[in-house]
Structure formats: structure tokens, C-alpha cells
SERO-4910 file (N, C-alpha, C, O; in steps of 0.05 Angstrom, whole numbers):
BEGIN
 pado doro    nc1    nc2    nc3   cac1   cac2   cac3    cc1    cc2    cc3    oc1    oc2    oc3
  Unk    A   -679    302    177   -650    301    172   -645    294    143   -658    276    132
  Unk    A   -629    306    133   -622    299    108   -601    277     97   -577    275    105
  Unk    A   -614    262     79   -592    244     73   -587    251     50   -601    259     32
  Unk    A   -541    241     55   -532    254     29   -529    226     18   -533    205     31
  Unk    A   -522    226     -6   -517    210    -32   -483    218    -46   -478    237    -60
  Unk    A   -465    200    -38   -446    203    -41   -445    181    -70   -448    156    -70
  Unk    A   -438    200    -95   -425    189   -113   -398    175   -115   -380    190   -112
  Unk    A   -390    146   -120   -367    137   -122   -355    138   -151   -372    137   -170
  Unk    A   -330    141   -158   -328    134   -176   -303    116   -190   -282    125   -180
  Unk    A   -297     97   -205   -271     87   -205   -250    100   -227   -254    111   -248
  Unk    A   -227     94   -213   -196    115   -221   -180    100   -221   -176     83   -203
  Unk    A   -164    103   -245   -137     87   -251   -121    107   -229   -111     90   -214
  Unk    A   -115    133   -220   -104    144   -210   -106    164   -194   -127    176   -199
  Unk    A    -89    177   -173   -101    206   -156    -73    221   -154    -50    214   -154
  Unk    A    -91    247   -154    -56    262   -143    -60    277   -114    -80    288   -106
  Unk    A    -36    273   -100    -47    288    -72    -16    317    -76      5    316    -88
  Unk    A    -28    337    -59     -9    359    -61      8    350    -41      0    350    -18
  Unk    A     36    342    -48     57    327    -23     65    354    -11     66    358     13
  Unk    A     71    371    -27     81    398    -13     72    424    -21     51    422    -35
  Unk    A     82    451    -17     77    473    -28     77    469    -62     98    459    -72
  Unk    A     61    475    -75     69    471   -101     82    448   -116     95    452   -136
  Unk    A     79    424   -105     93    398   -111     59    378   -102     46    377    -81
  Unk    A     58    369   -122     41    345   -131     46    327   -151     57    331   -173
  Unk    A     34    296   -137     47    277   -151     27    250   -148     14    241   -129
  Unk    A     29    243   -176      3    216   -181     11    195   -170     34    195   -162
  Unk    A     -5    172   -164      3    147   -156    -21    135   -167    -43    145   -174
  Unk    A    -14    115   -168    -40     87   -188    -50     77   -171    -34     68   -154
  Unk    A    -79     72   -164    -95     57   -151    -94     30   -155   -101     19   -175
  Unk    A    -83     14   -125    -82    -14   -131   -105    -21   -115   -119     -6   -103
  Unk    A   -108    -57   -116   -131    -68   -109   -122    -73    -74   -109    -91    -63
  Unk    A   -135    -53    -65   -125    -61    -31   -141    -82    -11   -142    -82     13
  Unk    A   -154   -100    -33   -165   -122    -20   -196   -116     -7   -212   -133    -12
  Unk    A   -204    -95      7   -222    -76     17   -209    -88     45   -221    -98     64
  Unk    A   -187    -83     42   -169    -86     72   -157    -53     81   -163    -40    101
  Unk    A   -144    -48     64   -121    -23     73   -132      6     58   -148      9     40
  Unk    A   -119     22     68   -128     47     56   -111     52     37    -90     39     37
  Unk    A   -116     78     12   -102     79    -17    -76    100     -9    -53    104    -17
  Unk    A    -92    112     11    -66    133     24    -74    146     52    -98    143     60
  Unk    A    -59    157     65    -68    171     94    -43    192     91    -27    192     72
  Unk    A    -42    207    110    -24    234    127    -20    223    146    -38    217    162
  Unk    A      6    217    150     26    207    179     48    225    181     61    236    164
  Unk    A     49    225    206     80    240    217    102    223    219    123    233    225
  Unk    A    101    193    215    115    168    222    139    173    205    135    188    187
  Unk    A    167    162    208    182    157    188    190    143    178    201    127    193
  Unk    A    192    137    150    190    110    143    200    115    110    195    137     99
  Unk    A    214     96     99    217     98     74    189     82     60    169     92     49
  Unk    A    196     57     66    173     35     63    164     24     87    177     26    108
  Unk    A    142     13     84    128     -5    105    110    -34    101     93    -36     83
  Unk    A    116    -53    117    107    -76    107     82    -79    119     84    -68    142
  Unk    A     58    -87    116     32    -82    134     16   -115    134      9   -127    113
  Unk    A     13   -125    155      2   -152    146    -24   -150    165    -27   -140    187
  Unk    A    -40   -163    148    -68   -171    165    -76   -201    161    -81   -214    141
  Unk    A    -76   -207    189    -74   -234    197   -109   -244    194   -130   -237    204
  Unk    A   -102   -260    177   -134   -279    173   -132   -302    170   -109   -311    166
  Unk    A   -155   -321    172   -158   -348    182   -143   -361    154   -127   -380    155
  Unk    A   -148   -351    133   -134   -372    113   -120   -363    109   -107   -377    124
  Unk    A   -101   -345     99    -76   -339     97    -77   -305    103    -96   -289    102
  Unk    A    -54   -304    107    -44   -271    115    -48   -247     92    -39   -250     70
  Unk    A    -58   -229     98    -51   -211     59    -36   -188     71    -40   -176     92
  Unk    A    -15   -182     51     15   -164     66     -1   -136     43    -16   -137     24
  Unk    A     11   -118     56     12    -85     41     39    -77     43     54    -81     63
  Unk    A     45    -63     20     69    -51     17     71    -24     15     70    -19     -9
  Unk    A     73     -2     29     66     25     28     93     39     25    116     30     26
  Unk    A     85     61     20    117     79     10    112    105     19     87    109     21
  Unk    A    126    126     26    122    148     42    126    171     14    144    170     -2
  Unk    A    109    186     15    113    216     -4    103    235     13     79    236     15
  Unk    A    119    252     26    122    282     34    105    269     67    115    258     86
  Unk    A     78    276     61     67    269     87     55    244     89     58    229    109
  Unk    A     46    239     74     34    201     67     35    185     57     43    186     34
  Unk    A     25    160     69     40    140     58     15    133     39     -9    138     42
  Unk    A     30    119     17     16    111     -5     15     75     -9     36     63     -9
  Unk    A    -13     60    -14    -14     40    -21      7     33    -46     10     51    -63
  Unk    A     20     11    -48     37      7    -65     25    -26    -85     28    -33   -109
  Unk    A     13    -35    -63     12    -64    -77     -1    -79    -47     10    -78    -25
  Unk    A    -28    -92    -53    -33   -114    -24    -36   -138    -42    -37   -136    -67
  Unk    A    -37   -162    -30    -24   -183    -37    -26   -208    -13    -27   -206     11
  Unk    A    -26   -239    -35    -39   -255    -10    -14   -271    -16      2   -278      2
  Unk    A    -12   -277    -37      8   -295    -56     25   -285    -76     15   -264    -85
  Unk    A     42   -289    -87     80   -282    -85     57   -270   -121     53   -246   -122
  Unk    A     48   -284   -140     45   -278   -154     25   -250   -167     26   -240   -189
  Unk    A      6   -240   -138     -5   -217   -146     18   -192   -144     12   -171   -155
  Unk    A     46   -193   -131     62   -179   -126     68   -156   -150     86   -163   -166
  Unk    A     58   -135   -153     70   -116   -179     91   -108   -177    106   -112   -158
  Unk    A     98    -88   -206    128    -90   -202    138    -69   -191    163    -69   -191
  Unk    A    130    -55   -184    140    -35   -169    144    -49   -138    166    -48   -128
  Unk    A    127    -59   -128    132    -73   -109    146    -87   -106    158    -86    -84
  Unk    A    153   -103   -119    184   -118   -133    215   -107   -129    235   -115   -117
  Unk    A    207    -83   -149    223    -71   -140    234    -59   -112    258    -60   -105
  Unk    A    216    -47    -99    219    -43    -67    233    -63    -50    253    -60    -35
  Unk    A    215    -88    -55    227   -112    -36    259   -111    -42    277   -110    -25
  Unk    A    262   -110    -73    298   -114    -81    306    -99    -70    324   -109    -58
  Unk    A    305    -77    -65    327    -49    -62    330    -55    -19    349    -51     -3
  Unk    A    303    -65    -17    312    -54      9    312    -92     30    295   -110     31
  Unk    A    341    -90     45    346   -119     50    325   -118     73    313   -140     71
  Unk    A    316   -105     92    295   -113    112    265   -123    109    250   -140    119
  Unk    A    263    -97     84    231   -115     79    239   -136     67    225   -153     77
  Unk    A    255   -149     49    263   -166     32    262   -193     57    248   -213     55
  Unk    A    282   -186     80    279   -215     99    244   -218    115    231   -239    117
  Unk    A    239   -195    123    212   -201    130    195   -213    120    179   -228    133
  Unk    A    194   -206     84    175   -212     70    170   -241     68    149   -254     68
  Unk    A    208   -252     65    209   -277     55    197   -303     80    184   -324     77
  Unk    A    209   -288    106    195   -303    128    163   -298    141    155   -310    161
  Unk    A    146   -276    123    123   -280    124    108   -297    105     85   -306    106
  Unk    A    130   -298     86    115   -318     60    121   -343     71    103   -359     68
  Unk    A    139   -350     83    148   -383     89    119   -385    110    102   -403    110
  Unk    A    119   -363    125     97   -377    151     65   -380    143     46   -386    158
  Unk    A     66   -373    118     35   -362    100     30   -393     89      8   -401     81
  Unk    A     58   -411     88     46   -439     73     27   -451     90     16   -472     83
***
């Protein structure tokens, strides 16, 4: 049986084809080696808040939907790895904004 040899390589960025003739970059964040950088869902969703529960504290993902998938935005354990795009998200939208704040209170 043959074994393959899969080259890795590291990327400030990727583009996926969201639609017919429409492609669009997004920046590779540090997803902890928790979450994935992107997937294909049928789900609907503008944003999504994603938490994975661990013994010392919780680490949240912030994902954002383009055409068919959702895209890593920012993962995060503590208020200060938060980027700004992610920042921005929390501001604009008041649900993740209350979730967030009462997963951070329960993370002390």
C-alpha cells in the first residue's frame, strides 16, 4: 500500500469560490487546533458563536457565513486575543454581544 506524503504549508490567507464566478479571501486565524478555518453548511446564520468547554477555561469561535460557508473569524480564550473584526461583529449584532458577555462573566 502506498503511503502518501501530504505537504503542509502556512498562509496568511485562502479564497474559496462562494458562488458562480464570485470568489473571496479571508485571513487565516489561529483556531487554537480547536475549530475548523472554514466548512460548507446549509445552516442559516449571519454569525455564530461556537464555545468549547474545557477544564480551565472555555475558548469561544466567532464564525461568519459567505455564500455556503462559514468562515473562522477569530477563536479566543480571553477578551484580549479578540481581533477586530471580531469586535466589530460582537458591536453590530446585540445577541452575540449578550451571549458573549455572559460567557465571559462565567469563564472567571
Amino acid at each position: 500500500m502506498a503511503h502518501q506524503v501530504y505537504d503542509l504549508i502556512e498562509c496568511e490567507s485562502f479564497s474559496l469560490r462562494i458562488s458562480s464566478g464570485e470568489y473571496q479571501s479571508f485571513m487565516v486565524v489561529d483556531n487554537k487546533k480547536l475549530f475548523h478555518h472554514f466548512r460548507k453548511t446549509n445552516e442559516d446564520f449571519k454569525y455564530r458563536l461556537v464555545t468549547h468547554l474545557c477544564f480551565d477555561s472555555p475558548i469561544f469561535a466567532i464564525y461568519k457565513k459567505a455564500g455556503d460557508f462559514e468562515i473562522l473569524v477569530c477563536a479566543f480564550s480571553e477578551a484580549k486575543e479578540i481581533n477586530s473584526e471580531a469586535k466589530e461583529i460582537i458591536k453590530k449584532s446585540e445577541k452575540l454581544r449578550m451571549s458573549f458577555q455572559g460567557l465571559m462573566e462565567y469563564s472567571k
